[in-house]
FILUM-645209 format. One line per 8 residues: their letters; for each residue x, y, z of C-alpha. Coordinates in pm, whole numbers, plus 50000, padded with zeros to 5 digits. Layout:
N
a	X/Y/Z; ...
% end
This chain:
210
xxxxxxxx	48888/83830/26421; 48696/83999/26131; 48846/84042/25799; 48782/84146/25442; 49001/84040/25139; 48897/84305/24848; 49125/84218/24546; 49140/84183/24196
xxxxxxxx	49265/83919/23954; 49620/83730/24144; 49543/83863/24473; 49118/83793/24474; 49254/83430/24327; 49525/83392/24709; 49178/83525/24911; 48951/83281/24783
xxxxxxxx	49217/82986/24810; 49239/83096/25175; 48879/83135/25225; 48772/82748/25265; 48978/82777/25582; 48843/83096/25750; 48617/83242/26048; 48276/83320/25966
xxxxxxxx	48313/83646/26041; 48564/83709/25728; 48438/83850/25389; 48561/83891/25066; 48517/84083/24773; 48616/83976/24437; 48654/84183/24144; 48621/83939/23875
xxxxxxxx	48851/83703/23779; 48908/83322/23765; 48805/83178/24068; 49053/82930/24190; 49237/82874/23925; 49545/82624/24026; 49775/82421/23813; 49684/82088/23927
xxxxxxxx	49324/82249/23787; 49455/82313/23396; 49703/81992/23403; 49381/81750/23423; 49169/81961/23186; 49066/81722/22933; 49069/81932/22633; 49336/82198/22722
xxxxxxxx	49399/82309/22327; 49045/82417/22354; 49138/82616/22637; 49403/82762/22489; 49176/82844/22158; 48912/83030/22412; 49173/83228/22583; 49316/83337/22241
xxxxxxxx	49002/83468/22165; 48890/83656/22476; 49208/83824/22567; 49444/83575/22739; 49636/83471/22438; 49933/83706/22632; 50016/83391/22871; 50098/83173/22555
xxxxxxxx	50363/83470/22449; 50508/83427/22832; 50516/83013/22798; 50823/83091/22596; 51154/83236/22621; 51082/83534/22352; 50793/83594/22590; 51076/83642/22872
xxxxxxxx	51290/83818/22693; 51047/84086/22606; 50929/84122/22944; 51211/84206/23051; 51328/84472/22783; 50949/84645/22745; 50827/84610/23072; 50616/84949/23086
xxxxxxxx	50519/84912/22719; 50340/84566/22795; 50195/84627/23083; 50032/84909/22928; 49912/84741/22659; 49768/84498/22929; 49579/84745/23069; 49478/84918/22774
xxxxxxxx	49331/84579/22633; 49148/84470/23025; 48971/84783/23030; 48907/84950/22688; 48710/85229/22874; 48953/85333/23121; 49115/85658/23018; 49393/85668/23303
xxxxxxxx	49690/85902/23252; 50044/85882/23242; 50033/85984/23635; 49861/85676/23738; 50060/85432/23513; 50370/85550/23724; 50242/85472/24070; 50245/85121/23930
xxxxxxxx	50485/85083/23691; 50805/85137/23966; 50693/84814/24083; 50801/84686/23749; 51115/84737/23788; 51186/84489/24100; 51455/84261/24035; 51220/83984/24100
xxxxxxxx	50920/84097/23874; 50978/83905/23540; 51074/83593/23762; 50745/83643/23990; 50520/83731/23630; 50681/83440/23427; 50637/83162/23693; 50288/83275/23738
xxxxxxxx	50203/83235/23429; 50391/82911/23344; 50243/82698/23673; 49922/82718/23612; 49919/82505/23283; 50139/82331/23425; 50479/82429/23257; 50720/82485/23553
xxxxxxxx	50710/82339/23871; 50578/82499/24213; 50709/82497/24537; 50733/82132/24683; 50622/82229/25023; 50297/82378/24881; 50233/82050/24692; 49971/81939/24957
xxxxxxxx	49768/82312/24955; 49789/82291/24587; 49607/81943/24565; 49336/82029/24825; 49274/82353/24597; 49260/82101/24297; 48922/81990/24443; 48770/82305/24449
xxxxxxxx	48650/82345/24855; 48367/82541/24869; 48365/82884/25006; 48157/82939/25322; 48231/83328/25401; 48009/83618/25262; 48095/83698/24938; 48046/83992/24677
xxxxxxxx	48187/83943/24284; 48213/84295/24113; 48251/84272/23759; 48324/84511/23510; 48057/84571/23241; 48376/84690/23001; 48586/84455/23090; 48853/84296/22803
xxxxxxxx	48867/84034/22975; 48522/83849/23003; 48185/83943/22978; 48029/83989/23308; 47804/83665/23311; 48149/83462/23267; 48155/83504/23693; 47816/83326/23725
xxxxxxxx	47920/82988/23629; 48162/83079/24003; 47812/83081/24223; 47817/82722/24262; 48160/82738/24455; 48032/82947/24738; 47826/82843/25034; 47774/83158/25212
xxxxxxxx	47565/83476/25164; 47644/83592/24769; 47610/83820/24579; 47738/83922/24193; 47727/84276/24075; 47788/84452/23737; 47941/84756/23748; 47860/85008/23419
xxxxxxxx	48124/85110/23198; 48422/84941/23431; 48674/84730/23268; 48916/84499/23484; 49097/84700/23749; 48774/84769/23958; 48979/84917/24273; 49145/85215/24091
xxxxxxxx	48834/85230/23795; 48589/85240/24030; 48681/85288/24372; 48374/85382/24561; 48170/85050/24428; 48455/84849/24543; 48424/85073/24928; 48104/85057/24950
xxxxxxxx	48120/84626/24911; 48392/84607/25160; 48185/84837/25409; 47893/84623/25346; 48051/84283/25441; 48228/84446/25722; 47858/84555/25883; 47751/84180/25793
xx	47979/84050/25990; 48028/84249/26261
% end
């Protein structure tokens, strides 16, 4: 059966963990992000205060706020309010309006979201456990299978995030037909920023492998 997984950041990271595994005639489209990025992965970095130095300095020091209980606790009271800064600060360039906060922001207010957005957060450096049946997925993730299916990488010119040659150093982790695009002006949320690039990849792959 043909697919395409088109996704940014959390879900583009589940499509290319499922990926190793799939037909030939799947596709996927990621709109840049970290590319695999488990917790066995940043539990054997060797130097992971460095890590945590970079991230402060490109935008990720929010996941050190959610490591701690002051992070959860205001989650929880100013959901809206940090999300919004969130995507103010992923893409600078993006003048959305109050409208399109709202479509997304009732999903903030799911009993489960903190739980979901805290856990998140705190597995992958390694800070709460995951689920035990998973364990064996997790490990074979930790070794970083290559990617055979045709890929395209959209990343944002704008984005807050990284600067669009940060997705390069990916290339080596896919086997298959590739390609990495940099789309003008575009910040981190490529599917409602910039809808039409993000169509027009998905039609592309679909027609490749037809």
């Amino acid at each position: 059966m043909r697919s395409v997984c088109a996704a940014p950041c959390w879900p583009a990271m589940i499509g290319a963990d499922a990926r190793p595994a799939s037909s030939p005639r799947s596709g996927l489209i990621r709109c840049a992000a970290w590319c695999q990025p488990t917790a066995t992965t940043f539990r054997i970095s060797p130097d992971r205060q460095s890590l945590r130095r970079r991230s402060w300095s490109t935008g990720f020091g929010y996941q050190y706020y959610l490591h701690t209980e002051r992070g959860r606790a205001g989650l929880t009271a100013n959901r809206r309010e940090f999300c919004r800064l969130l995507w103010r600060l992923w893409s600078p360039n993006w003048r959305f309006d109050d409208a399109t906060f709202e479509r997304t922001a009732g999903s903030f207010d799911n009993p489960d979201f903190v739980d979901v957005v805290i856990q998140s957060y705190r597995h992958r450096f390694g800070y709460a456990p995951g689920d035990p049946a998973l364990e064996a997925i997790e490990q074979r993730l930790a070794a970083k299978p290559r990617i055979p299916v045709p890929t395209i990488v959209l990343h944002g010119d704008g984005s807050g995030l990284s600067q669009p040659e940060s997705s390069v150093a990916h290339r080596p982790l896919f086997t298959g037909p590739y390609q990495h695009r940099v789309i003008p002006v575009a910040g981190h949320n490529l599917p409602q920023e910039t809808p039409k690039a993000v169509a027009d990849a998905v039609l592309e792959l679909i027609q490749a492998t037809a």
